[in-house]
C-alpha angles and dihedrals in degrees: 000000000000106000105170128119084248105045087046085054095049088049089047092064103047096094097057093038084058088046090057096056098046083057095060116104123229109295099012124117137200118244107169145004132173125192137212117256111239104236078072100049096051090130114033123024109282116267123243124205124189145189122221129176087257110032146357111252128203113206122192114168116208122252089240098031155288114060143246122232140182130180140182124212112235102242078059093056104098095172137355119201129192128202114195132205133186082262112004139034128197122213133211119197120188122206142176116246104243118271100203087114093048102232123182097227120072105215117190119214110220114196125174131186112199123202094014114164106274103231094047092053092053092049088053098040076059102059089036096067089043089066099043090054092042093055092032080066104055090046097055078038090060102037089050079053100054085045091050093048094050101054090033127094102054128139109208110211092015136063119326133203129251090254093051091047096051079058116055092029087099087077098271110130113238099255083045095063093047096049085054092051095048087050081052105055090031078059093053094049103249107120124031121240089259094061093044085052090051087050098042080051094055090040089055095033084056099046 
C-alpha cells in the first residue's frame, strides 16, 4: 500500500476524478484536469477543474456529500490568467454570461482556483488559450463572412440590386463602395493585406 503524501493524495482524488467523468456528455473527452493541494483546501473539499473538448468544467464536492459543479462552454471563454508559484498556480478564467436569452447587458463570470498543482495549471492555461484562439477564429471567420455578404451579389455595369442601389445612391460608384468595404474590414483586422489585395484586384479587373 502506497502510503506517501503523494500516493494518499492520488487516492484521494479518485472519487472526484470518477465524478468528473460520469459528468462528460456522449463524444466528449476529457484533455486536461488540475486539482487543489491540499495545504489550500484545510477547511472545505479540494476543488477540481477540468478541460474537455466542449467545455471547462469546475468541480467542488460537498463536505457531507454529493458535489457542486459549473461549466462554460468554450465560445463563452473571453481570457484565461495564470499566477505561478514555486509549488502551486492559481488560475483566473473569464467568461461571458450566456446570451441565449438575449439580454442587453453583456455580464462577465470571473472564477478563480487558487494552489492548484503547477504543472496541472499550466497544462490547463494551455488548453485554455487553444480554445479561445480556435474559436477566436470562427468568429472573425464569420464576421469576415456577414461583411462579405453584405457587400456580395452585385453585378457592376448591370442590374443591380435594391440594396446596392440604397448604397450607392449617396453619389459612391459601385466599385467605389466595395473597395471601401474591403479598407474597412482590412482596418478592423478581418481580413490580412493578401486577401484586400485579392479583392482590390477583382474590383479593378471588373471596372
Amino acid at each position: 500500500m502506497n502510503t506517501t503524501a503523494g500516493g494518499a493524495e492520488t487516492l484521494g482524488l479518485g472519487g472526484a476524478l470518477a465524478t468528473l467523468q460520469s459528468l462528460l456528455t456522449d463524444g466528449e473527452t476529457l484533455e486536461a484536469w488540475a486539482a487543489q493541494r491540499r495545504l489550500y483546501a484545510l477547511t472545505r473539499r479540494r476543488a477540481l477543474i477540468a478541460a474537455t473538448s466542449g467545455r471547462f468544467i469546475s468541480l467542488n464536492r460537498r463536505l457531507f456529500g454529493g458535489y457542486d459543479s459549473a461549466d462554460i462552454r468554450w465560445q463563452d471563454l473571453k481570457e484565461t490568467r495564470i499566477s505561478a508559484g514555486i509549488i502551486a498556480a492559481d488560475l483566473t478564467v473569464v467568461a461571458q454570461s450566456s446570451s441565449d436569452l438575449n439580454i442587453g447587458n453583456e455580464v462577465n463570470r470571473v472564477w478563480t482556483f487558487t494552489g492548484l498543482h503547477k504543472d496541472q495549471a499550466q497544462a490547463m492555461y494551455r488548453i485554455c488559450q487553444q480554445h479561445d484562439q480556435v474559436w477566436r477564429e470562427k468568429r472573425r471567420v464569420r464576421e469576415l463572412e456577414e461583411l462579405r455578404a453584405k457587400s456580395g451579389g452585385v453585378q457592376i455595369g448591370g442590374n443591380q440590386s435594391g440594396f446596392a442601389g440604397a448604397e450607392s445612391g449617396a453619389g459612391e460608384s459601385e466599385p467605389a463602395r466595395r473597395l471601401r468595404q474591403a479598407r474597412e474590414m482590412l482596418d478592423a483586422k478581418l481580413i490580412s493585406d493578401s486577401e484586400f489585395e485579392t479583392i482590390k484586384a477583382k474590383i479593378v479587373s471588373a471596372l
